[in-house]
Structure formats: structure tokens, C-alpha cells
N, C-alpha and C positions, 0 to 999 in steps of 0.2 A: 634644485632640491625638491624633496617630497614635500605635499601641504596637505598629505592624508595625516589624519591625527590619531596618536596613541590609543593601544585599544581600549573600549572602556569611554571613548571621547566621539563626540558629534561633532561636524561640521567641518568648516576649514582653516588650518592652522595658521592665523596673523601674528601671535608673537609667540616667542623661546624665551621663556623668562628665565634669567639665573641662571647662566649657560658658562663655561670660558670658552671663548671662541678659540683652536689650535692652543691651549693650555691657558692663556691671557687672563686677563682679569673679568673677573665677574661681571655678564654684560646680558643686555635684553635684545634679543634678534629679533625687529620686525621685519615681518615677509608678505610682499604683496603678488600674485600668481606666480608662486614659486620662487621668487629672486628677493633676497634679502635687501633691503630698502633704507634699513638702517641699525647702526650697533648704538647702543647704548648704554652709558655705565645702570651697573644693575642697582637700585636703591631698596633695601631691607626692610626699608620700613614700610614699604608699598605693599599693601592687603595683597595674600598668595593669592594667585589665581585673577589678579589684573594686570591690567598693563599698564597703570597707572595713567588711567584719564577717564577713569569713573569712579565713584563716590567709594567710601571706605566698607571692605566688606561688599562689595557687590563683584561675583568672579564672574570677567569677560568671555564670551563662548569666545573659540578660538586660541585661546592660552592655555601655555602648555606649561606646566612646571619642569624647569630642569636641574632644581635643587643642586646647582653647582657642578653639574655632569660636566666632562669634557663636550666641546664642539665641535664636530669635524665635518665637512665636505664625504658624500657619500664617495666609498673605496671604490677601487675600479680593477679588477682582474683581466686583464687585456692578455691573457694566453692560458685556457683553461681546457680540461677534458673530462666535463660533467660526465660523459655517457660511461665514463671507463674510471669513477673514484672510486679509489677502497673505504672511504671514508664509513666507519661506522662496521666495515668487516672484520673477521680476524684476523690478525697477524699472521703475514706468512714470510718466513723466513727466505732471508736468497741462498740461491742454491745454484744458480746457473752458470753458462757460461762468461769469461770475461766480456768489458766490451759492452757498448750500446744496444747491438742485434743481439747478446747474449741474454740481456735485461727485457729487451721486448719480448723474447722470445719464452724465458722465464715465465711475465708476464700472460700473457697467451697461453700456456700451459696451463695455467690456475684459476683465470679470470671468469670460466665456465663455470667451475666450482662455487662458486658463490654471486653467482647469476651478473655476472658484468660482460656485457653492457647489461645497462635496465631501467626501467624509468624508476623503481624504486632507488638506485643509488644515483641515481640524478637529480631527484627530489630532494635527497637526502642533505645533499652536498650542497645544491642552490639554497636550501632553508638553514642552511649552518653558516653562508655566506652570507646570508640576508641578516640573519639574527648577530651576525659580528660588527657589522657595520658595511659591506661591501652592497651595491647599487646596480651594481651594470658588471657584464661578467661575455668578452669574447670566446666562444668556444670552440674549441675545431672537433670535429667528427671524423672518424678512419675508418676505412673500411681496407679490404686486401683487393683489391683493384678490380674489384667486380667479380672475386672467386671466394667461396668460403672457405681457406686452407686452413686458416687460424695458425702458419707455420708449421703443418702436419702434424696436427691436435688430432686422437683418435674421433671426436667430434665435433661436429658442425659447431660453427660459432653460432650464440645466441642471437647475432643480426639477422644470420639466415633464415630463421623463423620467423624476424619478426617483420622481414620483408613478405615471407608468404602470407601472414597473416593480414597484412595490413591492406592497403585499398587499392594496392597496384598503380598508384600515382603518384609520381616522383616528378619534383620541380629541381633543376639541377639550375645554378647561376653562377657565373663565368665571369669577373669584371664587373660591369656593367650591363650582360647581357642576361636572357630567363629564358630557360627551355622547358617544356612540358613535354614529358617521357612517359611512357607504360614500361611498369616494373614486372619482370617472369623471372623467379627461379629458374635456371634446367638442369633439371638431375640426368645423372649418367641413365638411367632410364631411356633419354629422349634420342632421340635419331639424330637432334639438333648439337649432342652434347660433347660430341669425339672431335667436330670440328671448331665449335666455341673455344671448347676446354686447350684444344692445341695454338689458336692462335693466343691466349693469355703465355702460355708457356712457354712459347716460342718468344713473347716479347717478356716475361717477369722472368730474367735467370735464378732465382731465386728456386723454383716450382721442383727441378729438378732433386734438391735435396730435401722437400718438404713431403716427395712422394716417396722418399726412404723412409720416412718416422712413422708412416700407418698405412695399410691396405684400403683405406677409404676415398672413395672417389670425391674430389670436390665438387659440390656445386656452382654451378657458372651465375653469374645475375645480367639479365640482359636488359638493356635501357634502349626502349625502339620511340625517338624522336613522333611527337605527335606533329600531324599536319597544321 
């Protein structure tokens, strides 16, 4: 658990006064580096703001009042997609095709419009996770396999920008393993870009119906393993 204390509070948090621990009876959590140490029933009559082993009227740094609040072990979202919430967007209506690939593809269609991915709606969603109770939050991250098609979006997905903008240094890990890569855009512009672009399409079957939806060439993302 956290022993960072409430804002507005100094120091570090040794006891939860007046807590129900998972709904239970009214009880005093002490917590010694992080790990609760001991439950005990909560006495009322003990001056707020101790932990009942100092004089009456004297509040102990480190107590936390929890005026009967529920107790809970911090949440845990173990299958999240910070980078792509609508959380806090407009409503947009479905409208697409049936089907999973109908929904993503919906999706992708819209998601530009109201800047997703982006670190603002990443932020947004981790601080509304944080402020409910949730602690720890697995994320997965997508990209379209190193091409910006966005499913034949008449424009580039907003990764692709943020790949050119960003420091060209990409850390990719596998298992257990870590590789350090250099990140390049290649726009059809590049001499490099007729033959990148054909080997993605030749292995994503997908490519061939995403270049019926727009005249726009996708850009390719090429990841060259550092020495």
C-alpha cells in the first residue's frame, strides 16, 4: 500500500484511523513501510488525530483520519488502453460495421477527431483511475504493424507524428529480452518507401482493402536494431 499521506498532510502515514477495512467494523490500520502491521478495533473515544498512545488532545503526525470511510487494497486494472480512452470526449455514436473489425475500424475513423491517441487523454483517464481507487494499471499500446494506415483513414494517425517528432529512440522488449532501435518515418517521398511499403502488404492481408478507402500513401516506420 501507499504511505504517501493525504494532501494538505506531512510526513509518512503510520496509522488509518476509523477505517472499515472491505466494509467490516470500524477499525485503526497501523502501517509500518507500507504493510499493514496491525487492525485494530477503532475506539471513539480516542482524541481524532491519534492513535491512541499519546496524551489526550495531542494529534500524532502520521494519522490519517478516515471518519468511517470504506477500506480497500489499492484496484488493479490489469487490461487497459490509456493511449486510445475516450474518457472525458464526446459521444460518438456507432455507426459501423458488424463485428469486432467493424468496431475497431469505426473506431479509427473517429479517433483523430478528437486527438486519440494523446498524452492528454492518457492523463486524463490514469488521474480518474487514480482519484477512484485504482493503484496499478497494465496497459497495452497498438500500433498498425509499423505502417500508418489507421484502416484507410484519409489521414495519418496521430502516432505518426508523434513518432517524427519525438527522439528517434525506441526501446522494443520481447519476454525477457531489450533492444535499442532508431526510429525513421518513410514517406512515399523516399526511394526507400515502394519497397518497405510492399513487404508490410505482402505480409498484412489486410493493406489491400485499406488502399481502396483513401488515395493516401501510408507511411512506413522503420525500427534499425542499434549495435
Amino acid at each position: 500500500m501507499s504511505t504517501t499521506p493525504p494532501t494538505g498532510q506531512t510526513g509518512t502515514v503510520t496509522v488509518l484511523r476509523d477505517v472499515r477495512p472491505w466494509g467490516g467494523e470500524r477499525s485503526d490500520l497501523h502501517v509500518a513501510d507500507g504493510v499493514i502491521t496491525a487492525v485494530v478495533p477503532h475506539d471513539p473515544a480516542a482524541p481524532a488525530g491519534s492513535a491512541g498512545v499519546v496524551e489526550p488532545g495531542v494529534v500524532e503526525p502520521g494519522v490519517v483520519e478516515g471518519k468511517g470511510l470504506l477500506a480497500l487494497p489499492g484496484l488493479v486494472n490489469a487490461h487497459a488502453h490509456v493511449d486510445k480512452s475516450w474518457w472525458g470526449k464526446p459521444w460518438v455514436s456507432y455507426g459501423g460495421e458488424p463485428g469486432t473489425q467493424g468496431r475497431i475500424a469505426h473506431e479509427r475513423a473517429h479517433r483523430d477527431e478528437l486527438g486519440i491517441p494523446g498524452v492528454d487523454v492518457t492523463l486524463a483517464v490514469l488521474r480518474e483511475s487514480v482519484r477512484t481507487g485504482t493503484t496499478a494499471v497494465r496497459s497495452h499500446v497498438d500500433v498498425d504493424l509499423g505502417v500508418g494506415s489507421l484502416g484507410g483513414a484519409p489521414k495519418d494517425p496521430v502516432w505518426v507524428a508523434n513518432v517524427e517528432d519525438g527522439t528517434g529512440e525506441t526501446t522494443i522488449e520481447v519476454g525477457d529480452q531489450t533492444l535499442q532501435a532508431t526510429t525513421t518515418v518513410v514517406r512515399p517521398t523516399s526511394p526507400e518507401w515502394e519497397r518497405l511499403y510492399g513487404l508490410w502488404a505482402e505480409y498484412w492481408p489486410d493493406a489491400k482493402e485499406y488502399e481502396t478507402h483513401t488515395d493516401r500513401k501510408f507511411p512506413v516506420i522503420r525500427l534499425e536494431p542499434k549495435a
